[in-house]
FIGU-462153 format. One line per 5 residues: for each residue z, x, y of C-alpha. Coordinates in nm, 4 decimals. Layout:
N
Z,X,Y  ...
//
This chain:
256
0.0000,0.0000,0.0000  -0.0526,0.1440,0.3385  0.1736,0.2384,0.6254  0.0917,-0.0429,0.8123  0.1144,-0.3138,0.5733
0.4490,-0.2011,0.4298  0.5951,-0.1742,0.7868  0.4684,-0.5654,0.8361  0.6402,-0.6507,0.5354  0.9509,-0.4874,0.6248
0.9661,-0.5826,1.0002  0.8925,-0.9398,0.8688  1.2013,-0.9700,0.6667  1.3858,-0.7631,0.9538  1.3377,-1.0518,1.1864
1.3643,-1.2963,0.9059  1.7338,-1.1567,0.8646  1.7580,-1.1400,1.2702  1.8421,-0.7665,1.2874  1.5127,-0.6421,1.4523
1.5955,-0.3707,1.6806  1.8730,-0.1485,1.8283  1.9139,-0.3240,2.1615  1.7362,-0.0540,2.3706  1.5099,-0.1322,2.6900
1.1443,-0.2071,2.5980  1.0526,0.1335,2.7414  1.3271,0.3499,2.5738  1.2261,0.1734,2.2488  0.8979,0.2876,2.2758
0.9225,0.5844,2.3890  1.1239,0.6364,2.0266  0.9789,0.6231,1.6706  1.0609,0.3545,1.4195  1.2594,0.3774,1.1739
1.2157,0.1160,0.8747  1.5845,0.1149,0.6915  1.5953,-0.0833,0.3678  1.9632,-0.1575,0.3069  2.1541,-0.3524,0.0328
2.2607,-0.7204,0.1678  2.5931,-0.6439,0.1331  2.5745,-0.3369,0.4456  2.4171,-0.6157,0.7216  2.6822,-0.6218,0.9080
2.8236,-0.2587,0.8868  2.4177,-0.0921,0.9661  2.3515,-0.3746,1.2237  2.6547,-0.2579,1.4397  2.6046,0.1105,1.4419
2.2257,0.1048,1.4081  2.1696,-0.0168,1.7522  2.3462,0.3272,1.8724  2.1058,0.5576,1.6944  1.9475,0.7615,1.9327
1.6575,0.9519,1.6878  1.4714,0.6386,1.7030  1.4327,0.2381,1.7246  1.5781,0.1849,1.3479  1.4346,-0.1685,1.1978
1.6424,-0.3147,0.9569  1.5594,-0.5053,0.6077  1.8286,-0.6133,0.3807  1.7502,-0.7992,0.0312  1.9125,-0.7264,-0.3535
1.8882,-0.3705,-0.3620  1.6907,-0.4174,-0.6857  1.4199,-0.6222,-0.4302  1.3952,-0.3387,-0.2484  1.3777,-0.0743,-0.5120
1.1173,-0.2603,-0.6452  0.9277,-0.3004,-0.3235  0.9514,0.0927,-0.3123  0.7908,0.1236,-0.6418  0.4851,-0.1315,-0.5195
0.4369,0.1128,-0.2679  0.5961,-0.0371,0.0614  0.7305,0.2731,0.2511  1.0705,0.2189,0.4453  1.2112,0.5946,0.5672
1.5422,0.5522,0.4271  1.6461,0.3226,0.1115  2.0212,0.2425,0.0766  2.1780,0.0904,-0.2469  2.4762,-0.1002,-0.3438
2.4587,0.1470,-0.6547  2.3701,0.5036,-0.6982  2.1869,0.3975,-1.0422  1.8627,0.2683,-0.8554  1.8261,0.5505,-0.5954
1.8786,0.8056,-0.8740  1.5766,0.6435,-1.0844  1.3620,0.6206,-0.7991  1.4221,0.9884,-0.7555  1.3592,1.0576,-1.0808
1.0467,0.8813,-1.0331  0.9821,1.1165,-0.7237  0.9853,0.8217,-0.5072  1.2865,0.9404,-0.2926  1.4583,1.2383,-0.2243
1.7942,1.3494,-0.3666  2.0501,1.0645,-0.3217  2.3656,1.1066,-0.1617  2.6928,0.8997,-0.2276  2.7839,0.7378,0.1352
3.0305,0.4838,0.0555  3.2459,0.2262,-0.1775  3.3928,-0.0948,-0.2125  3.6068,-0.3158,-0.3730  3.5130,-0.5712,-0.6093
3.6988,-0.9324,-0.5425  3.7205,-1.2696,-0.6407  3.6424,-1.4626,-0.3142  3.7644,-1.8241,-0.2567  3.7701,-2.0543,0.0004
4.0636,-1.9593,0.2543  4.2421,-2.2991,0.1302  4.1959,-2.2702,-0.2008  4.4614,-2.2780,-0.4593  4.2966,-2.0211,-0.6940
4.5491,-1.6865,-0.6879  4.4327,-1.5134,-0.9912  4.0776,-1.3966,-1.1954  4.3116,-1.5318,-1.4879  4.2465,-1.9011,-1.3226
3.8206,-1.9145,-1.3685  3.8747,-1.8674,-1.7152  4.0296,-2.2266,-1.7515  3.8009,-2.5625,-1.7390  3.7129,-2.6787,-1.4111
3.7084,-2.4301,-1.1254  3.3134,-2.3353,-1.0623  3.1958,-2.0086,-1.0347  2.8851,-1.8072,-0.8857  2.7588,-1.4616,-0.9333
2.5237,-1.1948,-0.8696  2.2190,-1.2222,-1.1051  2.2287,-0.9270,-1.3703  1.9780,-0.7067,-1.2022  2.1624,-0.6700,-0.8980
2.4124,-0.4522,-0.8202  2.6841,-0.7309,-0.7667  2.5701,-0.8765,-1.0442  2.6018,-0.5631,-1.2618  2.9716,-0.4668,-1.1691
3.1006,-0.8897,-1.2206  2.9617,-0.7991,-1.5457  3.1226,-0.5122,-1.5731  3.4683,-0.6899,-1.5115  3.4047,-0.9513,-1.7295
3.3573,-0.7362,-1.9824  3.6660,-0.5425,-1.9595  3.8330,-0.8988,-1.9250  3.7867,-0.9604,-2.3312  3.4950,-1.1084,-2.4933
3.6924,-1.4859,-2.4736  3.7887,-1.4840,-2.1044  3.4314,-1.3105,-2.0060  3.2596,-1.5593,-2.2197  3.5246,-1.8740,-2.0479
3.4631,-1.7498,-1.6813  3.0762,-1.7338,-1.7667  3.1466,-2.1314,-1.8759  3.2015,-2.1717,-1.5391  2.8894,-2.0287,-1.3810
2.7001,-2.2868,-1.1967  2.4317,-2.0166,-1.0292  2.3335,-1.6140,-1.0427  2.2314,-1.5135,-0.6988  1.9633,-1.2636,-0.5831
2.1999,-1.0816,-0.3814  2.5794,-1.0469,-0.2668  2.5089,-1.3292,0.0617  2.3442,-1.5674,-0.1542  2.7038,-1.5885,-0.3164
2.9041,-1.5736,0.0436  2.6452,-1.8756,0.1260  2.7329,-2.0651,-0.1299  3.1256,-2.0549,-0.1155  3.0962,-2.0870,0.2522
2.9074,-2.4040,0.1843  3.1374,-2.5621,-0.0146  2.8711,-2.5294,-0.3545  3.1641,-2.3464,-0.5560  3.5235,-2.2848,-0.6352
3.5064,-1.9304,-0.6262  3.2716,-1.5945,-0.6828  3.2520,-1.2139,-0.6926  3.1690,-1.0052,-0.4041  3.2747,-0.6948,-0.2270
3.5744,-0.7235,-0.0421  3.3962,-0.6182,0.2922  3.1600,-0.9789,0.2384  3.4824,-1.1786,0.2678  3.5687,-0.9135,0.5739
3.2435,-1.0537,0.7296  3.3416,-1.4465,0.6796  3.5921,-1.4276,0.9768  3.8262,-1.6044,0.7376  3.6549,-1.8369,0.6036
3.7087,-1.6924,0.2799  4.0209,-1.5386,0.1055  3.9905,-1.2029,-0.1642  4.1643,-1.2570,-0.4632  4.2302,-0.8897,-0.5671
4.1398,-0.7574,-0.9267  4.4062,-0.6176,-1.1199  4.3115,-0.2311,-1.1119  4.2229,-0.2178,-1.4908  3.9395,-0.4474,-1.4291
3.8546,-0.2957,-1.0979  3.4652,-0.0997,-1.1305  3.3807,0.1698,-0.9651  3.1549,0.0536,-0.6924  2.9679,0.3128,-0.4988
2.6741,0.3042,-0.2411  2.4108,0.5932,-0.2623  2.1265,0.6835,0.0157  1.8241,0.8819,-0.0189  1.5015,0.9157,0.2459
1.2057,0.7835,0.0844  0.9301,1.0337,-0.0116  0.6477,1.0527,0.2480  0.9069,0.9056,0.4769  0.6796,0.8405,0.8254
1.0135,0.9483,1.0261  1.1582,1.2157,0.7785  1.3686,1.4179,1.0650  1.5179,1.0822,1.1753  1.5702,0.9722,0.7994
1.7918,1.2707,0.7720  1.9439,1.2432,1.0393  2.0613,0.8499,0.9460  2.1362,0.9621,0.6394  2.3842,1.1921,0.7838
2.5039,0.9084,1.0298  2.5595,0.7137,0.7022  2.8265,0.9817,0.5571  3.0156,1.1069,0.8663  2.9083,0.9734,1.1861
2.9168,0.6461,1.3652  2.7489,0.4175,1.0796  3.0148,0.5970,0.8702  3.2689,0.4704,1.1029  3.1308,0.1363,1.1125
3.1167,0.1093,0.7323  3.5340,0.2313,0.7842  3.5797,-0.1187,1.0297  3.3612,-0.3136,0.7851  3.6180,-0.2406,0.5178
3.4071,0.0061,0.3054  3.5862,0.2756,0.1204  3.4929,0.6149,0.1477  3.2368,0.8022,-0.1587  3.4296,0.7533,-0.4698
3.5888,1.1118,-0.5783
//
């Protein structure tokens, strides 16, 4: 696919999510480059704050599953920097020698969220009739790690919270959504999502044996248009003022 079809595609859903720019002037933005950022769902908030701030260059946001993105990547769209709510699908692109080395940016906390009234206190509680549940579809990072939990749950309580499943979202805000509109009981996110509600939801907190190990991994894409500015994200990403943003957001620091 060419560079100027993949930018359409990615400025498209950039608007589409209503994080199109960095705020500058019309002439200071284009007197800088563009920067085409494709970010798991779950960093919106975090990368939309700090991103406006970036001075390399006008950085255009796109957020989707990061499996919808990876995938995207490997149809040839060509974003400058790819950032995943796993390190498993930046390391396979790279192994496909469609991005650069990774790097390990961030982490998070896996939670239960409810709705800030509800009387659910415990992961124990979905695995009893009645409450409903959403997740993450299997292919998606969120998805992956709820898995992961349910597994270490016990083949009868995993199987009885599955029960409960009334929809598998494409990404970590098509669960939010769904809680926030009153469609379920309850469903697993990261606990900076439910950071990002303003209190309309509540984190029930996994017990630590069940807790994964959720980190976020970053790699400029090979071929990148912008490759100086890529870096230079990537390094805002790990220890500048994205990092600090991720830090308010309620993002952990790299696992280890």
């Amino acid at each position: 696919m060419s560079r100027g079809v993949s930018v359409g595609v990615l400025l498209t859903a950039a608007l589409v999510a209503g994080c199109g720019g960095n705020g500058a002037s019309s002439g200071e933005a284009a007197a800088k480059p563009a920067l085409i950022v494709s970010a798991a769902a779950s960093l919106t908030e975090a990368l939309t704050s700090c991103s406006s701030q970036f001075d390399q260059a006008t950085v255009r946001l796109s957020f989707a599953g990061s499996d919808e993105l990876a995938a995207q990547i490997r149809q040839g769209v060509e974003p400058d920097v790819y950032a995943a709510a796993n390190t498993k699908l930046p390391e396979a692109l790279n192994q496909e020698r469609l991005v650069l080395e990774p790097r390990v940016f961030a982490s998070n906390d896996l939670v239960v969220a409810v709705p800030a009234d509800s009387e659910i206190r415990s992961v124990d509680q979905l695995t009893r009739p009645g409450p409903t549940v959403v997740l993450g579809s299997e292919s998606v990072p969120i998805g992956s790690y709820t898995r992961e939990v349910l597994a270490r749950l016990g083949d009868r309580q995993g199987a009885a919270v599955l029960a409960n499943v009334r929809s598998n979202e494409s990404d970590v805000k098509g669960v939010v959504g769904k809680l926030t509109q009153g469609a379920a009981d309850a469903g697993f996110v990261y606990a900076s999502d439910v950071d990002a509600t303003g209190g309309r939801l509540r984190a029930v907190r996994l017990p630590e044996r069940l807790q994964p190990t959720v980190a976020y991994g970053v790699a400029v894409v090979d071929g990148a248009p912008q490759p100086d500015a890529a870096r230079a994200y990537v390094e805002d990403l790990i220890s500048g003022r994205c990092a600090r943003a991720l830090e308010q957001a309620e993002f952990g620091p790299p696992p280890g």
